[in-house]
C-alpha positions, 0 to 999 in steps of 0.5 A, spaced: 833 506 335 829 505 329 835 509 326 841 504 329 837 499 326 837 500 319 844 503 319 846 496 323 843 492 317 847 498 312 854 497 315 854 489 316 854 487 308 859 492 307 863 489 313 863 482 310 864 484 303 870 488 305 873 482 310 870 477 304 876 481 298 883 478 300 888 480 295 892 475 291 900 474 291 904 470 288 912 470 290 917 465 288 919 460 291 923 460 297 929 455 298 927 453 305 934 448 306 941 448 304 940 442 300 934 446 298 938 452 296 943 447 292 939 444 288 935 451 283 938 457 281 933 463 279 934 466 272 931 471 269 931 475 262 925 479 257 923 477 250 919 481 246 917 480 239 917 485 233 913 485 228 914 489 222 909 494 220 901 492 218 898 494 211 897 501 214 902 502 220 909 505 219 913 503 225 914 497 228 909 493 233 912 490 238 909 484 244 912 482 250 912 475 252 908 472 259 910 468 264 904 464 262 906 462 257 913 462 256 918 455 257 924 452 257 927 446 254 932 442 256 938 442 251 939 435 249 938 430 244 929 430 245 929 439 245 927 439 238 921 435 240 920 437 246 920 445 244 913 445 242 910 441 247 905 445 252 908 442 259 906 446 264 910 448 270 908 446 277 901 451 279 902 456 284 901 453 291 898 456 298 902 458 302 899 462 307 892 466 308 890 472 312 884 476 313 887 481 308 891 476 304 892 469 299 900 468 299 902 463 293 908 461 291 911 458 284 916 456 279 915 463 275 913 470 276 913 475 272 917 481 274 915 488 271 917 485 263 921 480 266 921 473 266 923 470 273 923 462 273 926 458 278 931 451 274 934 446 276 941 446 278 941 439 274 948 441 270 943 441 264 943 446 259 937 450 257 934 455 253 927 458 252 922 454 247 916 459 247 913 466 249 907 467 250 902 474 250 895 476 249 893 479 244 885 484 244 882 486 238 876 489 238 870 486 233 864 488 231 858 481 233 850 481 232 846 480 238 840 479 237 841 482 231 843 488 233 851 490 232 856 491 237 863 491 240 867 487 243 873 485 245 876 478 244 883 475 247 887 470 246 894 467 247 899 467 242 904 461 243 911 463 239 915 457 239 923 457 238 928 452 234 932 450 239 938 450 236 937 457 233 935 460 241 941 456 244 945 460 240 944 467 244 940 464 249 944 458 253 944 457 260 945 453 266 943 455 273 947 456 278 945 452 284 942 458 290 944 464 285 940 469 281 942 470 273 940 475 269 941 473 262 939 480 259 933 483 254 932 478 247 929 481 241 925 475 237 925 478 230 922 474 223 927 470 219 925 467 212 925 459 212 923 453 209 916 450 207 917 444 212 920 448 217 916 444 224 918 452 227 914 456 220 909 460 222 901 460 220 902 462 212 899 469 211 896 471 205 901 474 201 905 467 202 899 464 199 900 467 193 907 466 192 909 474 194 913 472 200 917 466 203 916 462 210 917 466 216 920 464 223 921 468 229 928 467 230 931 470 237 937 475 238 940 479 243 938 485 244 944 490 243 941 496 247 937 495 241 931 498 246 935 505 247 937 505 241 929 505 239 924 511 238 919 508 242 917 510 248 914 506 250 918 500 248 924 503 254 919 504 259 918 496 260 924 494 261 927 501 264 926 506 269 925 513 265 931 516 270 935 511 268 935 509 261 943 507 260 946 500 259 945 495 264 940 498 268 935 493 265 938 488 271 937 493 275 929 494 274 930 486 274 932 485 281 928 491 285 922 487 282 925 480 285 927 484 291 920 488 291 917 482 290 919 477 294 919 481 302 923 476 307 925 471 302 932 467 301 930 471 294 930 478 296 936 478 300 940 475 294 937 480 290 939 486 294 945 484 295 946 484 287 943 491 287 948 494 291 954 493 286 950 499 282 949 503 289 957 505 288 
């Protein structure tokens, strides 16, 4: 009897912790309408930026934009002021919870590498304005004067002159459709000290060495296939399917996956059977 007891009083914490952990899941948002499914359209895309190599590196650095952190701008005669102003999309709302589960929906997701936002079949154009990333390092602090490691993070915004990314990367959204507008390379460009777009100076332009720099967008070209990087493949492509145009593939069965019984799975998968053929 006593043995009952204490294995009763075991077991009952580990009950309600189990029942008290539901999982987060974040899903687009589901035109519920035809009005609805007229007025947004799904856009998706990847940027990633390069760096070229540190002081003691020999290859290329590369970061991927996140979907915290990655805007548009409507192209018209305010994009060039409004390109770096941090107005962020609607939060993610509940929608649905369970005993096992939180289901939100949102404006944006991040798909794999791929950016997935929802826009506004406005007849406006759009490009992006900014990426975003985290970078870690690890650094040495004192605690109580004792020496320790730690990592810190931070986000990194990258922003875009809109002029220059409406060049590859300029797109209106088809209202109740999914456009996947490919993969974008951010590269450093030199420009002028009054560039709005400039970024922080580092040390070598402090003493005259370099001039100014910007991240400037370009298309990607199957620049990734082409690349040595293993790793840099293995974000946008599955490893048994590394040719071109298959980085659409991996887009929309992440759209697909992502979104079970939704009006944005069901396009998904009917744009998926085009490689089924």
């Amino acid at each position: 009897m006593n043995k009952l007891r204490i294995t009763g009083i075991i077991l009952l914490p580990l009950f309600l912790f189990v029942i008290a952990c539901k999982s987060s899941v974040y899903r687009l948002e589901s035109p519920k309408t035809k009005e609805e499914i007229k007025s947004v359209g799904l856009v998706g895309y990847g940027i990633y930026l390069e760096y070229p190599p540190g002081l003691f590196g020999t290859e290329n650095q590369y970061q991927f934009g996140q979907a915290f952190g990655d805007l548009i701008v409507k192209l018209d005669a305010d994009s060039k002021v409004n390109a770096k102003k941090r107005t962020p999309d609607p939060a993610d709302v509940l929608v649905e919870e369970t005993d096992k589960e939180k289901i939100y929906n949102g404006k944006k997701l991040q798909i794999i590498s791929f950016i997935s936002r929802i826009v506004p079949a406005d007849g406006n154009s759009y490009t992006v304005s900014t990426a975003g990333y985290v970078f870690c390092q690890t650094k040495i602090v004192f605690v109580n004067g004792v020496p320790t490691t730690q990592q810190q993070c931070n986000n990194v915004y990258i922003d875009f002159d809109p002029e220059d990314s409406a060049k590859v990367l300029n797109f209106k959204a088809k209202p109740g459709e999914i456009q996947y507008l490919g993969l974008f390379k951010g590269v450093l460009k030199e420009t002028t000290s009054d560039d709005p777009f400039a970024l922080p100076p580092t040390i070598d332009e402090l003493l005259g060495v370099s001039n100014k720099k910007k991240f400037v967008l370009e298309k990607d070209n199957e620049g990734i296939l082409k690349s040595n990087s293993e790793a840099l493949k293995d974000r946008y492509y599955y490893p048994d399917l590394r040719r071109p145009g298959y980085d659409e593939f991996v887009f929309l069965e992440g759209v697909s996956k992502a979104n079970p019984k939704t009006y944005w799975q069901e396009l998904a998968d009917k744009k998926l059977s085009k490689f089924k053929k």
